[in-house]
N, C-alpha and C positions, 0 to 999 in steps of 0.2 A: 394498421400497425400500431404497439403500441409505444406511446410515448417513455421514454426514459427519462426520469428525474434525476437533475447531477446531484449528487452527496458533497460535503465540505470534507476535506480531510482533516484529520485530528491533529495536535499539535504533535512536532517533531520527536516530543520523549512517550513515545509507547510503552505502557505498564500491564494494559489486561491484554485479552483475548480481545474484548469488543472492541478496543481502541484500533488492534492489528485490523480487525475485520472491516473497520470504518476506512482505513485507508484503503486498502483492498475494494470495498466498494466505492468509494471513490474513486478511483481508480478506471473501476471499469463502466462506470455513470459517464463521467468523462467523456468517453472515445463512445458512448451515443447507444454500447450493445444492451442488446436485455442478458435476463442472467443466464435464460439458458441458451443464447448464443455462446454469451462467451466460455462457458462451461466447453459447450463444444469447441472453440479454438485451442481453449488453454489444457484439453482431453483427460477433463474429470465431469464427473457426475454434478447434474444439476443439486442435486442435494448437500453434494459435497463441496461445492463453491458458494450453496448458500448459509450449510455451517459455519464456513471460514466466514462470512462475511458479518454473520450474529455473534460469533463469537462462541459458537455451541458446538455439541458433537464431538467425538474425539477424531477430528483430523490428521495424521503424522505430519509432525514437523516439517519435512522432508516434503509432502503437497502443499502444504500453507505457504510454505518459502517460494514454491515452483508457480505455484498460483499466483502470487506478491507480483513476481520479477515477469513472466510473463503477460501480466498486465500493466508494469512499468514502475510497480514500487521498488525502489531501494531501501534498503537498509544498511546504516553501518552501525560498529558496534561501540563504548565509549566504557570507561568505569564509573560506576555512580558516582562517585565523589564528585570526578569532574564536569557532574551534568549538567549543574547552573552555568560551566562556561561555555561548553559544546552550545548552550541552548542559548543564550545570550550571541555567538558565533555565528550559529544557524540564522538566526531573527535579525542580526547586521547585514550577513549575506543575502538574505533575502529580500531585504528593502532596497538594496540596489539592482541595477538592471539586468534583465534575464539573461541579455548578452551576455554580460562579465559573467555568468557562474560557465563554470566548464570545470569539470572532475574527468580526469584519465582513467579507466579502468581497464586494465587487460583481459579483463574476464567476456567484457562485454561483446 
C-alpha cells in the first residue's frame, strides 16, 4: 500500500486556486487516504479531486466547496479590509488550546 505524505495547510487568508487546493490536499493527507480513495468517498473523479487540489482545470464551484467540507475544510467569509484583523484573530486563537476553540454551526 502506498504511503501517504501529510501536506501543511496554507495560511488562513486564501487568494488563489492553489492555495484553496493545498488546504484541500491537506486535508485529505491528513486522515492517511490516497487521492483516489478519497475521490471515491467524497463521489467525484479522481481527476477531478486532483484539479481541485493543483489548483487546475475548471472545476464548479459548487464541487470545490463540496469536496473542501467533506474532507473537513471550513471556510468562512470576512471583507478584505478587515483581514489583517480576522488574521491576527485566527493566529491568537490558534495558539491557544485546541480545547478552547469550539465554533456552533447549524449547518453542520
Amino acid at each position: 500500500m502506498k504511503t501517504v505524505k501529510t501536506t501543511p495547510f496554507p495560511p488562513p487568508s486564501l487568494v488563489t486556486a492553489q492555495e484553496f487546493g493545498q488546504a484541500v490536499r491537506a486535508a485529505r493527507t491528513a486522515t492517511g487516504m490516497p487521492l483516489t480513495q478519497a475521490a471515491m468517498v467524497v463521489g467525484v473523479a479522481s481527476q477531478t479531486l486532483q484539479d481541485i487540489e493543483t489548483g487546475t482545470g475548471t472545476v464548479a464551484l459548487r464541487t470545490a466547496l463540496k469536496v473542501a467540507h467533506e474532507l473537513g475544510v471550513s471556510f468562512f467569509v470576512t471583507p478584505s479590509r478587515q483581514k489583517s484583523i480576522v488574521a491576527r484573530a485566527i493566529q491568537s486563537t490558534l495558539s491557544t488550546s485546541p480545547s478552547d476553540l469550539s465554533i456552533n454551526d447549524s449547518r453542520d
